[in-house]
N, C-alpha and C positions, 0 to 999 in steps of 0.2 A: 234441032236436037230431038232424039227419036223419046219417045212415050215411054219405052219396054227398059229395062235395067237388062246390060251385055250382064253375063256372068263371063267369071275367070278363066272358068273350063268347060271342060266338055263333056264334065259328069252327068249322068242324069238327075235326073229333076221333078220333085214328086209337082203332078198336076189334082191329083186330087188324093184324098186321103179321107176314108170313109170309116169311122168306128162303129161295127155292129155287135151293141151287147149281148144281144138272142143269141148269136154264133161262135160270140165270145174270140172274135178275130178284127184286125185291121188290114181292108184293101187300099193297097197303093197302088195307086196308076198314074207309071213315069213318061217324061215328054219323050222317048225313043220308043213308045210304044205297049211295053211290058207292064203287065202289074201281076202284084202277088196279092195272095189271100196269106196273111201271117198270123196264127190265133196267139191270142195273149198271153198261153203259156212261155211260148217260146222269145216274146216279148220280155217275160218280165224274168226267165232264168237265164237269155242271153243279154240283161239288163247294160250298157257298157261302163256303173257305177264300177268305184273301185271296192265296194261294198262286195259288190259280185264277180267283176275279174280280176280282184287282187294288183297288188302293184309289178305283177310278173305273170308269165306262162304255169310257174309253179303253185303259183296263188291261187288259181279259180276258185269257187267255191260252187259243188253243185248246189241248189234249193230244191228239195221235195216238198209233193204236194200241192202244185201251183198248177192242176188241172184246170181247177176251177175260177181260179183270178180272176177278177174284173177292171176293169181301166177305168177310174171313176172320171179322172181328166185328163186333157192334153193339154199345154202350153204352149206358145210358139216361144222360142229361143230365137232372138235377131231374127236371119231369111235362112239359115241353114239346120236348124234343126225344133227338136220339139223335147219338153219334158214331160215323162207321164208319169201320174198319179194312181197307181195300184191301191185297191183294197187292201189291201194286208198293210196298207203304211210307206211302203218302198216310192220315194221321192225324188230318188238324186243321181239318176240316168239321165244323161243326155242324149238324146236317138238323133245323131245327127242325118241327113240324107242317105250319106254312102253308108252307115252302119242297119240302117231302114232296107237298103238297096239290097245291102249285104245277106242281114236276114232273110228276105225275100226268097234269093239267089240262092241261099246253101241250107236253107230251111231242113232238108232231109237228112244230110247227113250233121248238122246242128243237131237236131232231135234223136237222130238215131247214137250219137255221142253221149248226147244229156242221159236218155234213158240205160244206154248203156253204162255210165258211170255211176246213176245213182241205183243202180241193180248189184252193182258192185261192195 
Protein backbone atom coordinates (compact mmCIF):
# COMPACT_ATOMS: atom_id res chain seq x y z
CA UNK A 1 0.00 0.00 0.00
CA UNK A 2 1.43 3.37 -1.27
CA UNK A 3 2.63 6.20 1.63
CA UNK A 4 0.81 9.22 -0.44
CA UNK A 5 -3.30 9.64 -0.08
CA UNK A 6 -4.87 9.31 -4.08
CA UNK A 7 -7.16 12.36 -3.99
CA UNK A 8 -10.54 12.17 -5.83
CA UNK A 9 -9.63 14.58 -8.58
CA UNK A 10 -7.63 16.30 -10.31
CA UNK A 11 -8.07 19.70 -8.84
CA UNK A 12 -5.25 21.51 -7.77
CA UNK A 13 -3.66 21.30 -4.77
CA UNK A 14 -2.17 23.86 -2.55
CA UNK A 15 1.73 22.61 -1.82
CA UNK A 16 2.46 25.39 0.22
CA UNK A 17 0.76 28.21 1.66
CA UNK A 18 2.86 31.19 3.06
CA UNK A 19 1.28 34.13 5.13
CA UNK A 20 3.26 37.30 4.92
CA UNK A 21 2.12 39.94 7.45
CA UNK A 22 4.68 42.83 6.22
CA UNK A 23 2.85 42.46 2.70
CA UNK A 24 -0.30 41.89 4.12
CA UNK A 25 -0.95 38.86 1.49
CA UNK A 26 -1.05 35.00 1.30
CA UNK A 27 1.11 32.91 -1.37
CA UNK A 28 -0.05 29.71 -2.69
CA UNK A 29 1.80 27.49 -4.52
CA UNK A 30 -0.38 24.61 -6.29
CA UNK A 31 1.06 21.10 -7.35
CA UNK A 32 0.35 21.96 -11.22
CA UNK A 33 2.74 24.44 -10.88
CA UNK A 34 1.10 28.00 -10.36
CA UNK A 35 0.96 30.16 -7.43
CA UNK A 36 -0.70 33.45 -6.54
CA UNK A 37 0.27 36.26 -4.42
CA UNK A 38 -3.55 37.11 -2.82
CA UNK A 39 -3.25 40.16 -0.31
CA UNK A 40 -5.78 39.90 2.51
CA UNK A 41 -8.05 42.45 1.35
CA UNK A 42 -9.41 40.38 -1.23
CA UNK A 43 -9.39 37.44 1.28
CA UNK A 44 -11.32 38.78 3.70
CA UNK A 45 -14.16 40.83 1.17
CA UNK A 46 -14.30 37.64 -1.07
CA UNK A 47 -14.67 35.96 2.46
CA UNK A 48 -17.14 32.67 1.14
CA UNK A 49 -19.13 33.09 4.75
CA UNK A 50 -22.72 33.50 4.22
CA UNK A 51 -22.05 36.59 6.45
CA UNK A 52 -20.41 37.97 3.10
CA UNK A 53 -21.97 36.13 0.07
CA UNK A 54 -25.35 36.11 1.23
CA UNK A 55 -27.62 33.06 0.80
CA UNK A 56 -27.96 34.15 -3.14
CA UNK A 57 -26.22 36.11 -6.04
CA UNK A 58 -28.61 38.93 -4.85
CA UNK A 59 -27.20 38.90 -1.45
CA UNK A 60 -23.55 39.79 -1.55
CA UNK A 61 -22.61 42.31 0.67
CA UNK A 62 -19.62 44.65 -0.30
CA UNK A 63 -17.29 45.48 3.04
CA UNK A 64 -15.38 48.78 2.97
CA UNK A 65 -12.23 49.60 4.36
CA UNK A 66 -10.46 46.29 4.61
CA UNK A 67 -7.33 47.72 3.03
CA UNK A 68 -5.58 47.17 5.99
CA UNK A 69 -6.89 43.61 7.41
CA UNK A 70 -4.55 41.42 8.91
CA UNK A 71 -4.96 37.55 9.22
CA UNK A 72 -4.26 36.96 12.67
CA UNK A 73 -4.84 32.88 11.95
CA UNK A 74 -5.23 30.16 9.86
CA UNK A 75 -6.96 26.78 10.67
CA UNK A 76 -6.78 23.65 8.78
CA UNK A 77 -10.43 22.45 8.03
CA UNK A 78 -9.93 18.32 7.49
CA UNK A 79 -7.39 18.05 4.18
CA UNK A 80 -9.55 20.55 1.96
CA UNK A 81 -9.60 23.71 3.31
CA UNK A 82 -8.53 26.31 6.11
CA UNK A 83 -10.36 28.95 8.22
CA UNK A 84 -9.11 32.30 8.73
CA UNK A 85 -9.13 34.44 11.49
CA UNK A 86 -9.22 38.41 10.48
CA UNK A 87 -8.51 41.25 12.81
CA UNK A 88 -11.61 42.88 12.63
CA UNK A 89 -13.34 39.55 14.19
CA UNK A 90 -14.68 37.77 10.83
CA UNK A 91 -14.34 34.00 11.64
CA UNK A 92 -16.69 31.97 9.72
CA UNK A 93 -15.13 31.66 6.12
CA UNK A 94 -14.25 28.53 4.99
CA UNK A 95 -11.34 28.92 2.20
CA UNK A 96 -11.73 25.84 0.76
CA UNK A 97 -8.69 24.85 -2.05
CA UNK A 98 -10.75 25.52 -5.22
CA UNK A 99 -12.29 28.83 -3.61
CA UNK A 100 -8.24 29.77 -2.56
CA UNK A 101 -7.41 28.64 -6.40
CA UNK A 102 -10.30 30.72 -7.38
CA UNK A 103 -9.18 33.76 -5.83
CA UNK A 104 -5.93 33.49 -7.06
CA UNK A 105 -7.23 33.01 -10.75
CA UNK A 106 -9.61 35.92 -10.94
CA UNK A 107 -8.01 38.23 -8.37
CA UNK A 108 -8.20 41.22 -10.98
CA UNK A 109 -11.43 41.40 -12.02
CA UNK A 110 -12.54 40.21 -8.07
CA UNK A 111 -10.97 43.43 -7.16
CA UNK A 112 -11.81 45.47 -10.00
CA UNK A 113 -15.86 44.41 -9.09
CA UNK A 114 -15.22 45.02 -5.17
CA UNK A 115 -13.94 48.41 -5.85
CA UNK A 116 -16.06 49.16 -8.47
CA UNK A 117 -19.19 48.34 -6.37
CA UNK A 118 -18.31 49.90 -3.18
CA UNK A 119 -17.47 53.34 -5.25
CA UNK A 120 -20.89 52.94 -6.17
Amino acid sequence: MPDTVERATDRPWPVELTFQASLKCLTARFDNGVSFVIPYELLRVESPSAEVQGHSAAGKKWIKGKQNINVERAEPVGRYALRLVFDDGHDSGIYTWDWLYRLGRDQESLLSDYRRAIQA
